[in-house]
C-alpha positions in Angstrom: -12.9 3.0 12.0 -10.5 0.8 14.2 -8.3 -1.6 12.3 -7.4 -5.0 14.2 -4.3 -6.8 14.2 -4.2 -10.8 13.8 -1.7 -12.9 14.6 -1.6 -15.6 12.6 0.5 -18.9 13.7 1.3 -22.4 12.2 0.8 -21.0 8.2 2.2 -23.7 6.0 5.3 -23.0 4.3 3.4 -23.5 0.6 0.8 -21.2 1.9 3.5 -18.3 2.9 5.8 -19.0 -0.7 2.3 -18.3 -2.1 1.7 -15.1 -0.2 5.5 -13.7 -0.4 5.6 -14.6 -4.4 2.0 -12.8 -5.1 3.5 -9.9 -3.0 6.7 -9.9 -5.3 4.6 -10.1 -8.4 2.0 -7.3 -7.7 4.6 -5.0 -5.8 2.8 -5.0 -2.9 3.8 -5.7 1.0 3.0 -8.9 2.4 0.6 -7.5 4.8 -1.8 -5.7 2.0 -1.6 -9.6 0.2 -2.9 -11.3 3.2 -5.0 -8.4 4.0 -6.8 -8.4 0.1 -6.9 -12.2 0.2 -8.8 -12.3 3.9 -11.1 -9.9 2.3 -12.0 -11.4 -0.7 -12.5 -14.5 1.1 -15.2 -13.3 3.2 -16.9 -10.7 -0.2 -15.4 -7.7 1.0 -13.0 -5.7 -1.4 -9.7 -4.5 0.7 -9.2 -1.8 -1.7 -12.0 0.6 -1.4 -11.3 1.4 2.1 -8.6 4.2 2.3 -6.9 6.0 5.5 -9.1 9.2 5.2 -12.8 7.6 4.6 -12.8 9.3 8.6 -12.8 12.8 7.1 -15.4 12.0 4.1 -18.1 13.7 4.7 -17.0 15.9 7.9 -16.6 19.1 5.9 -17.9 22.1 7.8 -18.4 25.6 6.3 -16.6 28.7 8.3 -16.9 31.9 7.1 -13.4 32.8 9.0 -11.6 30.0 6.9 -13.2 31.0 3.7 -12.6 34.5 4.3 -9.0 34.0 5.4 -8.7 32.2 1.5 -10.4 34.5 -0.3 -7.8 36.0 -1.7 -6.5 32.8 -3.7 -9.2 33.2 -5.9 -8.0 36.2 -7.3 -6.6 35.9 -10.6 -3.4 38.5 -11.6 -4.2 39.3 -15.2 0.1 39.8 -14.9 1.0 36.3 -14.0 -0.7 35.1 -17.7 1.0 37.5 -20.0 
């Protein structure tokens, strides 16, 4: 998925207090703010999307991998005494 960038111009100064003081109050960065509150604004929720949704689903079997960690599934009955 490709992410845009905005850049946004002429923002009122009420409007950016508003964003910096939400950011300081929910510990987030100014970006993710604007970025949740231009989502919500259009019915979307910001949040659900994550870096890796890419690789969800994409999961292949190979034998070579799962034979190269086979041998982390064996249990030492020494480690648990």
């Amino acid at each position: 998925m490709k992410k845009s960038q905005y850049t946004v111009r002429q923002v009122p100064p009420r409007v950016d207090e508003a964003l910096r003081r939400k950011a300081k109050l929910k510990g987030k960065s100014l970006n993710q703010v604007i970025i949740d509150s231009l989502a919500g604004s259009v019915g979307e929720d910001a949040s659900r999307y994550h870096d890796l949704d890419e690789l969800a689903g994409s999961w292949k079997r190979d034998r070579a991998f799962d034979n190269a960690v086979k041998a982390f599934d064996k249990i030492d009955p020494g480690d648990w005494k």
